[in-house]
Structure formats: structure tokens, C-alpha cells
N, C-alpha and C positions, 0 to 999 in steps of 0.2 A: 458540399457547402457546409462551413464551419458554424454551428451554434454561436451565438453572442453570448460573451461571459454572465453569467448567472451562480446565486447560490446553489441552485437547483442543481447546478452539474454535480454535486458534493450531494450521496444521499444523504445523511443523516442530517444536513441541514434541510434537505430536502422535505422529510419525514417531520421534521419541527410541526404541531401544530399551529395554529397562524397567531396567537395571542403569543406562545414563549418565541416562536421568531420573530414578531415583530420584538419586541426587547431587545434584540440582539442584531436586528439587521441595518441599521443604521451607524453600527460601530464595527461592518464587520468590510475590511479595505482588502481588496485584488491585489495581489503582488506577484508578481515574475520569480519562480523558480529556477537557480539553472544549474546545469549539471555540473557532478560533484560540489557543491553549495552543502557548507555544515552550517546546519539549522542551530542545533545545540550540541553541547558536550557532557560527557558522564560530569555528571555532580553540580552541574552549573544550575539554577533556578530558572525556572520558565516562564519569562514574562509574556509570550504569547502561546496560544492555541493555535496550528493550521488544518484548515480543512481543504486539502485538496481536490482539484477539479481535473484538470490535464497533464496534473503532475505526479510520481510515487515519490515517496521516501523510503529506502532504506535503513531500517533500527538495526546498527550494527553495535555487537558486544566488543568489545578487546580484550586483549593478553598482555601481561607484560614484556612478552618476548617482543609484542609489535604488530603481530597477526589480529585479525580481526575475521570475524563472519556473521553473517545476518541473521537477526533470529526470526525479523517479521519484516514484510512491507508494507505503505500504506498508500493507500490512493484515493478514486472518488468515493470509495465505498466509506470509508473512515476519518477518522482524526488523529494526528498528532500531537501529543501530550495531554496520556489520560491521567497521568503521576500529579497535575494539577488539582485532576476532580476526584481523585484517588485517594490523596490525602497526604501523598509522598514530599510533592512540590519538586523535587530530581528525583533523576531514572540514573541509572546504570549505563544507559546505553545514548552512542551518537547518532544522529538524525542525520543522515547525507541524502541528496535528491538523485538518485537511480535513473529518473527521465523526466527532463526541464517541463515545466508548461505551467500552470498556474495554479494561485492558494487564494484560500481568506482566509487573511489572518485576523484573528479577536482576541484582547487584552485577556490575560486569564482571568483575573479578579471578575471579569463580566460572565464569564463560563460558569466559574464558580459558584457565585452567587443565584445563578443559574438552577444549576447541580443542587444547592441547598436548599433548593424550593418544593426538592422529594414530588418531585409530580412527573410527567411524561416525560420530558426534557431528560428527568433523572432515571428512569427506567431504562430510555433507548439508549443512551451510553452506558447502562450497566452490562447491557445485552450486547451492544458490538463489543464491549471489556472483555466480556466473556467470550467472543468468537474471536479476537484476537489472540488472548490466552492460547485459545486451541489451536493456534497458528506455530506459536512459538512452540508449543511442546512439539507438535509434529515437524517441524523444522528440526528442532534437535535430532529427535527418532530418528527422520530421513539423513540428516547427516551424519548420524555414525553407523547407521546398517545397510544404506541403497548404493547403489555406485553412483559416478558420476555424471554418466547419460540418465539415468533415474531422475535425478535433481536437477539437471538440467533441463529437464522436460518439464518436471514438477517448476520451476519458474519460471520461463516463458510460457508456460500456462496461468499462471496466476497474475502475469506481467499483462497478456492478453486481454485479463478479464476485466483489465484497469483500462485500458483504452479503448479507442474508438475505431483503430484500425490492425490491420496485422503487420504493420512497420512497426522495428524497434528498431531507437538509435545505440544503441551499446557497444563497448568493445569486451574483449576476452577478458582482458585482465580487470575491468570492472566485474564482469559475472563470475568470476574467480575468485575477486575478494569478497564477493557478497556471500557464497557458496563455503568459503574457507579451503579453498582447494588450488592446486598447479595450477597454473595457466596451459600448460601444457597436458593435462586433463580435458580442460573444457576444449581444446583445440581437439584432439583426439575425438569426443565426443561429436560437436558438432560436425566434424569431418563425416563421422557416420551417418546423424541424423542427414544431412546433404545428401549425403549418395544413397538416402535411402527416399529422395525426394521432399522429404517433410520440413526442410528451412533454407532457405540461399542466405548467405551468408559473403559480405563484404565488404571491405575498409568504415566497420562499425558498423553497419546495417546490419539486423537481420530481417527477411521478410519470411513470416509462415507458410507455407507453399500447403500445408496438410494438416491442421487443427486435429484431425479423427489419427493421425499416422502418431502425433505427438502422446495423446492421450492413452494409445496403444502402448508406448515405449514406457511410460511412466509409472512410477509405483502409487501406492494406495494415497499415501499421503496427500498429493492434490484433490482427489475424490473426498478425503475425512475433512478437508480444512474447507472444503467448496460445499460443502454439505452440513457443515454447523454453522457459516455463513448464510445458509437458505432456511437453516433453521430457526435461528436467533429472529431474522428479520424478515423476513417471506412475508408477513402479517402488518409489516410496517408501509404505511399508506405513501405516498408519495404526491399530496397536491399539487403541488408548485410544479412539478416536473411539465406536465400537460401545457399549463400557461407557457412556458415557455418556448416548448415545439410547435404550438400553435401562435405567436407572435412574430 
């Protein structure tokens, strides 16, 4: 049975203590994500923040050949556009939705203003900045030294830890372009993780069949980025959550 929509599904709003949430929860609207949906584009200004609940986003970089590959994703754990409260105002990078489900979105200028009040609110998004960061360098690393079953595993594990169940709706040639790699890579790949029992895999489904079989094939990289994730925030309270599960 599905939870009712809630901030609370989104930790770091979650973690808000209850005076800077309340500031911001009255202007903060549920919207429908859906796949492949471009949030924003390199260089464009960002007039909203989302915080994902049942949705990822994809931060994918480009090339001018055309190519593109992902350097982070983002889910319930995080936020979409820190380049706001960063100081940047645009990123580099475009924002595609990976796997539809829902956001709240908030005006930046309400974020911001937020952010400028140098108190909790401004600590706990310095700290997921920072475990984000550590996403993207280890993205890189794993993309140019692991193979491609490697990083395959390494994202449906990370894809995992964003949801609520072990369905994912994806096809190849999305976890291809996200990866920067063949289609016919990831095909090979997940061919083996299948026969080695650890995912079924069909007309865009895949279901996890062995979490422990996945984490086995995988390289260090999901281990560093899930482990500076638990570092950053491990400490960070989550009120709101309880009210919820309990209503």
C-alpha cells in the first residue's frame, strides 16, 4: 500500500527543522514527473528547485559531437538545483527524469533566501553538496577504469536505493545514455547479470531477482558514494517522517 504524497518522502526536506519548514512549506506544489521530461538545460537559469519523492533525475553533461553521459542522479535523498544556492544561478549540466513519479517544486528565490539565513537549512544542503560532489567524481573514475557490467551494477544499485521497490521501469538505450556507453554493452551486460540470476530483465522492466549477487559484481565505487552519503547525513533527524507512517 502506497504512502500519501508527503514532503517527508524527500529527506532533506524531511530533516528541515519545523520553524525553516514551515517557511517554505506552504509554497512548496506536487508535480508529476515523467520520463525522459528535461527539467532544465545547460546555461538556462533556474527558476525552480525540485525535490524529489518517487522520482530520479538524471544530471547529464554533453559533448558537442551529441553524446552525453550522467555524472549524478537524484532522488528522494536530494535536490535538484544546488547551482541556485551555490551562487552559480546555471549548471553545466541537463536535468532529465530517469524514472517518472513525483517532485516539489519551490521558487528558487524562496530557497535562496533560505540558504542566506546561514543556519541549519544552510548546513544540511552544504553537506548533501558535498556528498553529491562525491557522486560525480566517482562517476567519472568508474567511467573511465570499471567495465561495463561494473557500472551497471553500480546504477541499479544506486537506482535501488532511490525507490521503494526492486521494479525499475527503464530501457537499454536509456541506461546507455546515462552510462555514456553502447547499447549493445549494456545488452551484453545485463545478458550475464540474467543468467547469473541477479536481474530479469523485459520489454523495459527490470526486476532485481539478488541485491547481495549485484553488489558482489560491482566495483568500489557504489560502496564510496553510499558511504559518504551515510556520512554526510547519518546524523540528520528526520521528524516528519514518523508523522507520516503513522497517519
Amino acid at each position: 500500500m502506497s504512502l500519501p504524497h508527503s514532503p517527508a518522502q524527500n529527506h532533506l526536506l524531511a530533516a528541515m527543522p519545523e520553524a525553516e519548514f514551515g517557511r517554505l512549506a506552504a509554497h512548496l506544489e506536487l508535480v508529476p514527473l515523467r520520463l525522459g521530461e528535461t527539467l532544465h538545460e545547460p546555461g538556462c537559469r533556474l527558476p525552480h528547485v525540485h525535490f524529489p519523492t518517487t522520482s530520479i533525475v538524471s544530471l547529464l553533461h554533453g559533448l558537442e559531437s551529441g553524446m552525453s553521459a550522467e555524472v549524478a542522479g537524484v532522488g528522494n535523498e536530494g535536490v535538484l538545483g544546488i547551482a541556485l544556492f551555490m551562487g552559480g544561478d546555471t549548471t553545466t549540466t541537463s536535468a532529465v527524469v530517469q524514472t517518472a513519479g513525483h517532485a516539489y517544486r519551490l521558487d528558487a528565490k524562496l530557497l535562496r533566501e533560505e540558504f542566506d539565513r546561514a543556519g541549519l537549512v544552510y548546513r544540511l544542503l552544504l553537506r548533501y553538496t558535498q556528498a553529491l560532489v562525491t557522486q560525480i567524481f566517482q562517476s567519472g573514475a568508474c567511467n573511465r577504469h570499471h567495465s561495463v557490467e561494473q557500472q551497471l551494477c553500480r546504477w541499479l544499485l544506486l537506482t535501488l536505493d532511490r525507490m521503494p521497490s526492486s521494479e525499475l521501469v527503464m530501457t537499454q538505450e536509456l541506461i546507455a545514455g546515462a552510462l555514456g556507453v553502447r547499447r549493445e554493452g549494456i545488452t551484453e551486460a545485463a545478458g550475464r547479470l540474467q543468467a547469473a540470476g541477479h536481474i530479469r530483465y523485459r520489454r523495459g522492466h527490470i526486476s532485481v531477482l539478488d541485491r547481495a549477487g549485484l553488489e558482489g559484481r560491482t566495483c568500489e565505487c557504489y560502496a564510496v558514494v553510499k558511504a559518504e552519503f551515510t556520512r554526510l547525513l547519518c546524523d540528520v533527524r528526520h521528524p516528519r517522517i514518523d508523522s507520516v507512517l503513522v497517519s
